[in-house]
C-alpha positions in Angstrom: -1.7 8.7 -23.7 -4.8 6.8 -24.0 -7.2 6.4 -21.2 -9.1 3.5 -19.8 -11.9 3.9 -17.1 -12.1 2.0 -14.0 -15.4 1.5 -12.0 -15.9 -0.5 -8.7 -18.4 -0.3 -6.0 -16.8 0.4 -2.6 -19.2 0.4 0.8 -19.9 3.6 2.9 -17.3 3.2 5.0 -14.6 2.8 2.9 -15.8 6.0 1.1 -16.0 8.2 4.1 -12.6 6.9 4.5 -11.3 7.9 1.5 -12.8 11.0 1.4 -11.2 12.0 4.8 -7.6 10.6 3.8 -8.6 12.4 1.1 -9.1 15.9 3.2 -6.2 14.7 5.2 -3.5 14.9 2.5 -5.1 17.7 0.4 -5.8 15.2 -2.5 -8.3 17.3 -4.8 -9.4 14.0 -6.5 -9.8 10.4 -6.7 -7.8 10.1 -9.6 -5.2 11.6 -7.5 -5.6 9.2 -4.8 -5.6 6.2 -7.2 -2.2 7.6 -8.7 -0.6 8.2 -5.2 -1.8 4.7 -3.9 -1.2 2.7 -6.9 2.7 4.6 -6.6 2.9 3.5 -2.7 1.8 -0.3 -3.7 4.0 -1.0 -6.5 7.1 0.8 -4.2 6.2 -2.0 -1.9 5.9 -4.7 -4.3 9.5 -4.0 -6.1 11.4 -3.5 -2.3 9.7 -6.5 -1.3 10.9 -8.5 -4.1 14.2 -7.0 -3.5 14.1 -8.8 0.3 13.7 -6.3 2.0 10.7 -5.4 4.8 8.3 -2.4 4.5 8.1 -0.2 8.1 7.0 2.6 9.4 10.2 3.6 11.7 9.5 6.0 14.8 12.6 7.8 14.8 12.5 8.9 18.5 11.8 5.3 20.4 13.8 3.5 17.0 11.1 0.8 17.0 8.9 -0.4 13.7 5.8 -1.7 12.5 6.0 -3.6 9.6 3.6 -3.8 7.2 1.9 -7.0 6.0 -0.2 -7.8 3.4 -0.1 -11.0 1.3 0.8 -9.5 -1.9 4.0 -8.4 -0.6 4.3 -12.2 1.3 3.7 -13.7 -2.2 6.4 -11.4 -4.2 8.9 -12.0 -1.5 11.7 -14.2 -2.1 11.8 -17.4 -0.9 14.6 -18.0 2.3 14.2 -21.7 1.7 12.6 -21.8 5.3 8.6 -23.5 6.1 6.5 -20.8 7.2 3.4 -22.6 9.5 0.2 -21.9 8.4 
């Protein structure tokens, strides 16, 4: 397989960040991290399409958050309802 290079600038924050979710999850590179997040987001993308909501479930207390981000908003389907705003 072929490769193509990506290169974007990111600020210092966002690096430190990544290099600690990084230490976090015992990632040993960025490529890695790419991989793994680029995995995550299309998951999301494809249930989302599907109708369905992405959470993060606490098992003990059985309540959610649901994540939102509007990519997922834009691939879901439409319920025929007016959302405000």
């Amino acid at each position: 397989m072929s490769k193509v290079k990506i290169q974007f600038d990111i600020d210092q924050q966002t690096d430190k960040s990544i290099k600690q979710t990084m230490k976090d999850a015992n990632i040993a590179s960025r490529v890695s991290y790419i991989d793994y997040a680029f995995t995550i987001f299309q998951w999301a993308l494809a249930n989302a399409k599907e109708g369905r909501i992405i959470v993060a479930l606490d098992e003990k207390t059985q309540t959610y958050k649901e994540l939102s981000m509007p990519p997922l908003d834009i691939v879901k389907p439409s319920t025929g309802e007016i959302k405000n705003g």
